[in-house]
Backbone as a printed PyTorch tensor [residue, N CA C, xyz], in Angstrom:
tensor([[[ 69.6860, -91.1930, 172.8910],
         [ 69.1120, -91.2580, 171.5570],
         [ 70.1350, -91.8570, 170.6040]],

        [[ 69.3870, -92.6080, 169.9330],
         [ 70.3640, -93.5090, 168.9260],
         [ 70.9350, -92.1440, 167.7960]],

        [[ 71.9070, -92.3880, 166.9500],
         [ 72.2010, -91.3240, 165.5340],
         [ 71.4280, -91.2460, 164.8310]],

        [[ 70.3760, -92.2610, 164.5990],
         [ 69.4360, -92.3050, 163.4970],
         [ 67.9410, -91.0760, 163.8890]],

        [[ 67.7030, -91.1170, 165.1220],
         [ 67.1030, -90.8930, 165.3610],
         [ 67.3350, -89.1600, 165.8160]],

        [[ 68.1850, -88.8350, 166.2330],
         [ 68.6990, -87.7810, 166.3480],
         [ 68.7680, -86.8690, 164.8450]],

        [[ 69.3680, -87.7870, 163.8300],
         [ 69.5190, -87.1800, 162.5030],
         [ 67.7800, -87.1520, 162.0800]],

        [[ 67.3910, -87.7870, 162.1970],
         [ 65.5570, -87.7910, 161.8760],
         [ 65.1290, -86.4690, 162.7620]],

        [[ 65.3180, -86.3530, 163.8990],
         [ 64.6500, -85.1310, 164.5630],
         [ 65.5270, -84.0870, 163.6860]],

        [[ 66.9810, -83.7660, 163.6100],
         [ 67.3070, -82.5110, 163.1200],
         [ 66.8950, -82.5860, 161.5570]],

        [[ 66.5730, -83.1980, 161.1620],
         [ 65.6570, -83.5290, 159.9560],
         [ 64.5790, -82.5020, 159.5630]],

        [[ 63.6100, -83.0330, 160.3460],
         [ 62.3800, -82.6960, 160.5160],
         [ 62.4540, -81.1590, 161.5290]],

        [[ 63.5200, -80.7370, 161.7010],
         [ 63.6040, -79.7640, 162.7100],
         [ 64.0930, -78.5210, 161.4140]],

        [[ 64.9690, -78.8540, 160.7300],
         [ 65.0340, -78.0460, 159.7120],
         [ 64.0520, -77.5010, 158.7400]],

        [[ 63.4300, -78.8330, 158.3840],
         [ 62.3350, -78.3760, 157.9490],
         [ 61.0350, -77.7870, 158.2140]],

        [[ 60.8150, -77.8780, 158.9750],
         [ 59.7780, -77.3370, 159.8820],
         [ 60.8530, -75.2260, 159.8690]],

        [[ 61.8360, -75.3840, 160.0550],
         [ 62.7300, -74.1900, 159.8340],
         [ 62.0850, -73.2730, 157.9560]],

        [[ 62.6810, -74.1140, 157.3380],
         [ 62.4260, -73.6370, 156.3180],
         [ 60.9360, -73.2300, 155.8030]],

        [[ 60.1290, -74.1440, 156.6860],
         [ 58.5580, -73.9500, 156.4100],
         [ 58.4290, -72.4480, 156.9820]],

        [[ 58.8130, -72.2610, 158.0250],
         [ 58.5020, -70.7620, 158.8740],
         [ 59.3140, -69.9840, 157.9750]],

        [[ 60.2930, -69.8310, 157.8580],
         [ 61.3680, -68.7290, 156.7680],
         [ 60.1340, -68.2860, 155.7620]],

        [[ 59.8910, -69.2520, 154.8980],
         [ 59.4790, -69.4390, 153.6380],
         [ 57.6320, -68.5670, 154.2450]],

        [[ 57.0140, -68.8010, 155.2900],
         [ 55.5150, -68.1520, 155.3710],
         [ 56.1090, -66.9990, 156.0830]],

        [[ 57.0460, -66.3730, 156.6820],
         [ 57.5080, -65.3170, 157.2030],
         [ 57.5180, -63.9510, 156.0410]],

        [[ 57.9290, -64.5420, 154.8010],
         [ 57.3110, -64.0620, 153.4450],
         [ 55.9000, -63.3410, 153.2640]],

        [[ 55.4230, -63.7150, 153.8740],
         [ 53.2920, -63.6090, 153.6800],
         [ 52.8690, -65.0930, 153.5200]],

        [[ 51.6020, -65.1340, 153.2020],
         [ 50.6080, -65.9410, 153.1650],
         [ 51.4800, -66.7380, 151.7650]],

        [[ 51.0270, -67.9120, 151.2990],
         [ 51.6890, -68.4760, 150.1950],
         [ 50.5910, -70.0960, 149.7500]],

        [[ 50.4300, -70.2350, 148.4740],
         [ 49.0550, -71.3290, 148.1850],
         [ 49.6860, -72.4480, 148.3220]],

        [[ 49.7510, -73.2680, 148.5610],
         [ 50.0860, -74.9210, 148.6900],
         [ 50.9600, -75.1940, 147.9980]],

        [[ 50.7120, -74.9800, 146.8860],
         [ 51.4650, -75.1280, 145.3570],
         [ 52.7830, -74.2140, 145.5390]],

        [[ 52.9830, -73.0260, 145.5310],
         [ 53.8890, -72.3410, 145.7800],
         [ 55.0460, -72.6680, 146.5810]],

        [[ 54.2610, -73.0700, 147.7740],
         [ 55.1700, -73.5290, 148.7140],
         [ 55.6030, -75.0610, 148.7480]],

        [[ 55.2430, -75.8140, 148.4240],
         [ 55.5950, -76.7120, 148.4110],
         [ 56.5530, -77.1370, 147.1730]],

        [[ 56.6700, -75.8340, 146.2400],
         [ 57.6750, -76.2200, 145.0090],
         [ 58.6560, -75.1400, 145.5650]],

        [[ 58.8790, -74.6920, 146.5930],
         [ 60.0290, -74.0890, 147.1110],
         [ 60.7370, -74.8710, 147.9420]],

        [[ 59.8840, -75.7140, 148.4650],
         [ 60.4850, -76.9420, 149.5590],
         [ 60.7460, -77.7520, 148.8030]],

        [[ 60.4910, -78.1110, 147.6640],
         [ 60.5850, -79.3360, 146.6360],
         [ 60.0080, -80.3530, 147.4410]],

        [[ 58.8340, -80.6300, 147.6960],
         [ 57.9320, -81.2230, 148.4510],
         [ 56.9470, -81.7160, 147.1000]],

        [[ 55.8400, -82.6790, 147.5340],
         [ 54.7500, -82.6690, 146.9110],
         [ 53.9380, -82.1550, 147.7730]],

        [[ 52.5010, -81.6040, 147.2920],
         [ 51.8390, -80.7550, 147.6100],
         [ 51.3380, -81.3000, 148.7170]],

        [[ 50.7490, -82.8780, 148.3590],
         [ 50.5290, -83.7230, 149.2780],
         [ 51.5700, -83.9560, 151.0860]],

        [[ 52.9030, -83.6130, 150.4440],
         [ 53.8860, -83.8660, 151.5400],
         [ 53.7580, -82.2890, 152.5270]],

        [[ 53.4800, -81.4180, 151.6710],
         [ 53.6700, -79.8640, 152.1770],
         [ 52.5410, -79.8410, 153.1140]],

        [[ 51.1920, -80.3860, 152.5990],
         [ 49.8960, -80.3120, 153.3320],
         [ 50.0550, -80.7880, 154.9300]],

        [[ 50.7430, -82.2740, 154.5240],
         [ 51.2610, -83.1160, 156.1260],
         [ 51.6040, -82.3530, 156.6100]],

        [[ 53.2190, -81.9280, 156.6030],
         [ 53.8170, -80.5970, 157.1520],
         [ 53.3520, -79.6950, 158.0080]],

        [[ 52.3610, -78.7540, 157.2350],
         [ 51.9950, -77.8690, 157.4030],
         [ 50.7750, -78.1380, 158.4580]],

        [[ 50.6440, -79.2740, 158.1740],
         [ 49.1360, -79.7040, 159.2710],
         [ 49.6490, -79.8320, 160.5290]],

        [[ 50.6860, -80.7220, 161.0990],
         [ 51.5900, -80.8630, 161.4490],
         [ 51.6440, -79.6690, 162.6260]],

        [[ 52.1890, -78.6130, 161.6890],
         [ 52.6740, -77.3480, 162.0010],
         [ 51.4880, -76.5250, 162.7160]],

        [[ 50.5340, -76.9600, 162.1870],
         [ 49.2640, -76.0530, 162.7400],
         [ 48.3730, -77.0380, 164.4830]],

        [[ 49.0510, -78.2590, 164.1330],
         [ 48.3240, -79.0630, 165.3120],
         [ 49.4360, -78.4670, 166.6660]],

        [[ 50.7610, -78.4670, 166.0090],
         [ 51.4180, -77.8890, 167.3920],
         [ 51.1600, -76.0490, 167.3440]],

        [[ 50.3320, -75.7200, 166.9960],
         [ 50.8360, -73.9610, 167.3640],
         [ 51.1420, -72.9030, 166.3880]],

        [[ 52.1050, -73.6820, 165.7220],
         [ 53.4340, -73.0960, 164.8630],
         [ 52.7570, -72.5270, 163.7720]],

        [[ 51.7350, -72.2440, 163.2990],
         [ 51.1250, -71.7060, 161.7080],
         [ 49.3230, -71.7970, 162.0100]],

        [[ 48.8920, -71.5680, 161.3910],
         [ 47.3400, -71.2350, 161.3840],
         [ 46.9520, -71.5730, 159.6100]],

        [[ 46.3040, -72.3880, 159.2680],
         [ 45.7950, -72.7050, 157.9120],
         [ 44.4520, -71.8410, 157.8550]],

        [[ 44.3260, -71.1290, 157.3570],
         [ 43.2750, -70.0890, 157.1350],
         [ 42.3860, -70.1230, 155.6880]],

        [[ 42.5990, -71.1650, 154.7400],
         [ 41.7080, -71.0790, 153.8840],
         [ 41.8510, -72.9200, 153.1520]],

        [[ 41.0920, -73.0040, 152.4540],
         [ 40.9190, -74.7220, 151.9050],
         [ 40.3250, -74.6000, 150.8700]],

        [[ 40.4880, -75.0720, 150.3740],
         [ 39.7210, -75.3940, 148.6830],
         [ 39.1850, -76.8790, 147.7920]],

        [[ 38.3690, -77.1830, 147.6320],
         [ 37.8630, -78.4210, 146.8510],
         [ 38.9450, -78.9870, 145.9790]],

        [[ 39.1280, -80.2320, 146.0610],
         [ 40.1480, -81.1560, 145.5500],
         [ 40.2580, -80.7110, 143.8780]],

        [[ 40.7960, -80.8810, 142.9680],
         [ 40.6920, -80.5760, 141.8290],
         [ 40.2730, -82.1300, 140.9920]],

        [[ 39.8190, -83.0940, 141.7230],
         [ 39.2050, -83.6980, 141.5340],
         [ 37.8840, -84.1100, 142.2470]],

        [[ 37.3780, -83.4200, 143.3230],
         [ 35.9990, -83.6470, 143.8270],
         [ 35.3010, -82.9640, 142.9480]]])
């Protein structure tokens, strides 16, 4: 593995860290969490989707866009 790519996985490996720390807390709304990650809500959603396609978290509720 090249450095770049290595630093990109422990990257994304941390964070994915801090995502679990941070819901190990309880349940937490999009918004919340994603201004603890200093994320946009939009970036937290990826993440977290992410997180739920491998295993790692369960998304249990959704809500209408605040613009639909």
């Amino acid at each position: 593995m090249t450095n770049t790519v290595v630093a990109e996985v422990g990257w994304w490996s941390e964070l994915d860290h801090q995502v679990l720390d941070c819901l190990r807390e309880g349940p937490q709304s999009m918004r919340d969490l994603a201004g603890r990650l200093n994320l946009s809500p939009e970036g937290a959603t990826s993440l977290l989707l992410m997180l739920a396609a491998e295993g790692k978290v369960r998304v249990t509720a959704v809500e209408l866009a605040e613009s639909a």
